[in-house]
C-alpha positions in Angstrom: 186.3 262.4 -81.9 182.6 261.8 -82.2 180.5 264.0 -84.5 178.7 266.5 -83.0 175.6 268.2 -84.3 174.0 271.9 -82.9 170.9 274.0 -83.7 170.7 277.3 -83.4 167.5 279.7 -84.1 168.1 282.0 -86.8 166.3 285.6 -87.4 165.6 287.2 -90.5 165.3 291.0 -90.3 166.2 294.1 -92.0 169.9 295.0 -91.9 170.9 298.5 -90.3 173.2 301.0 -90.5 175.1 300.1 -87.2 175.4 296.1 -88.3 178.0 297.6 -91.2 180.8 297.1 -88.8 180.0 293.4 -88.0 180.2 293.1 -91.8 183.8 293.1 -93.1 183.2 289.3 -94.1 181.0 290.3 -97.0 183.8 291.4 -98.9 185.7 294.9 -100.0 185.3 298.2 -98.6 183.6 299.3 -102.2 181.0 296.3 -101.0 180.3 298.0 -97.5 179.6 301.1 -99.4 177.3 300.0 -101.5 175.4 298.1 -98.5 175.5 301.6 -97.2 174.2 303.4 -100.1 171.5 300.6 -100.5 170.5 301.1 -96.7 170.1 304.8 -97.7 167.3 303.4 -100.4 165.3 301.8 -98.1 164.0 304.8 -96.8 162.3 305.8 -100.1 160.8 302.6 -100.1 162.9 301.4 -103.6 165.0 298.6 -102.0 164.9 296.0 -98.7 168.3 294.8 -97.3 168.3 291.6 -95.0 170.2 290.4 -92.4 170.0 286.4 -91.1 171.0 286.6 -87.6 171.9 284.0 -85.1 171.9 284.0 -81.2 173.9 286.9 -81.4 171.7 288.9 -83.7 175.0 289.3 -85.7 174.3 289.1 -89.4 175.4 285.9 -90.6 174.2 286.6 -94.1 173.2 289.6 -95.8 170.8 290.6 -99.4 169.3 293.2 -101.0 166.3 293.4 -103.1 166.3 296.3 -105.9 162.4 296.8 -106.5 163.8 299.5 -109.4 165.9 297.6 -111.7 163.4 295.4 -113.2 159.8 295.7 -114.3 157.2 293.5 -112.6 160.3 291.7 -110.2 162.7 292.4 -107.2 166.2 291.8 -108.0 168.0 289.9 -105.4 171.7 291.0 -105.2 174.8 291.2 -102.7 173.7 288.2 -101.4 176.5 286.7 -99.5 176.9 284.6 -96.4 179.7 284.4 -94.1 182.5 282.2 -95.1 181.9 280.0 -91.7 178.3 279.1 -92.5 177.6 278.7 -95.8 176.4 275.2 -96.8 174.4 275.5 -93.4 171.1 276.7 -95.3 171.7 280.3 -94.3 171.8 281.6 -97.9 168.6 279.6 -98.7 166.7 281.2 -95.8 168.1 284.6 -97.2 166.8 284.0 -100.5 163.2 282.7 -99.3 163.1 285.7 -96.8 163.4 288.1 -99.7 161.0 286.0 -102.3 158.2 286.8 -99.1 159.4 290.5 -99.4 158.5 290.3 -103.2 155.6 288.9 -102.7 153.9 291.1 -100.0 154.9 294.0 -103.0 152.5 292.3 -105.3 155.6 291.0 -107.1 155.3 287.9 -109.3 158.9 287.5 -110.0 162.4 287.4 -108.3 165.7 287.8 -110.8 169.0 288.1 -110.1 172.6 288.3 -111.8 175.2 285.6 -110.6 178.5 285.5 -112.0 178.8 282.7 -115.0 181.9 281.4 -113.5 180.3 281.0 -109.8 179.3 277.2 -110.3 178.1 277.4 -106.4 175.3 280.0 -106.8 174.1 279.0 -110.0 173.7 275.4 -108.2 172.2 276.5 -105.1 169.6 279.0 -107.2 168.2 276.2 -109.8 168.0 274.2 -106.9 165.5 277.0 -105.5 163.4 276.9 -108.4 165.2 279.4 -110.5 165.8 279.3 -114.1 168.7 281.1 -116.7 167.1 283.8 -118.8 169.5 284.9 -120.2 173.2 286.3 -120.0 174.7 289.9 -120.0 177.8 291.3 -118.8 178.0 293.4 -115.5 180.7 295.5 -113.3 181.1 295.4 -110.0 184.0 296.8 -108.0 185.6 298.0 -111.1 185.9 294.6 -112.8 183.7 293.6 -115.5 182.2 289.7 -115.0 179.8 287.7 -117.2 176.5 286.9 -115.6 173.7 284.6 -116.2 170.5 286.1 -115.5 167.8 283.7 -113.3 164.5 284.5 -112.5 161.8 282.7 -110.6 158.1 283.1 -110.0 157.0 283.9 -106.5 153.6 285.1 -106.6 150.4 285.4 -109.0 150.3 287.6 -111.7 
């Protein structure tokens, strides 16, 4: 069988309330909820939630960015890209897409939290620039994980 290579366009835009159902990939129902909730954010102007879309315009990968969690940064979080197409630069243009969204805010840092244990993220983010700040423990979906804090700087200030 001869290798085969295809390109597809990609779109980065927000995520909505009716691409939830395309989204059981991203992981438990508590996890949909909380996309939920965050979408409910947005329209205070406290978060953004992104969706990188193919032909389809089915999310491929979805992120948030908290503007309310840390002082002077957004916080990228529930970053996560479908099991199918990661390692296909999806979750890079996801994390670029939201570092514009920080800066446009005036924002000279990104942070985010990634689990100590998730050798893959911690790669893929220090590969983007971003560096550990420190460490802290976190709980999501009722377990409690140990995270390593990285942070990056995106715009003046």
């Amino acid at each position: 069988m001869a290798d085969a290579r295809v390109t597809v366009d990609l779109t980065v835009r927000d995520l909505l309330h009716e691409d939830l159902a395309a989204c059981a990939w991203t992981g438990s129902p508590t996890h949909l909820r909380f996309i939920s909730a965050a979408l409910g954010r947005r329209s205070a102007g406290v978060v953004d939630y992104l969706a990188v879309c193919g032909p389809s315009d089915l999310p491929l990968g979805v992120g948030g960015v908290d503007y309310g969690r840390s002082r002077g940064a957004g916080w990228l979080w529930q970053f996560v890209v479908h099991p199918a197409f990661r390692s296909c630069g999806i979750g890079t243009l996801l994390v670029r897409s939201a570092e514009e969204r920080i800066r446009r805010r005036g924002l000279s840092h990104a942070e985010l939290g990634v689990d100590a244990a998730n050798a893959g993220a911690r790669r893929l983010y220090a590969r983007l620039g971003y560096d550990v700040v420190r460490e802290q423990g976190e709980e999501w979906d009722g377990r409690r994980s140990h995270c390593v804090v990285m942070r990056r700087r995106v715009g003046p200030g």
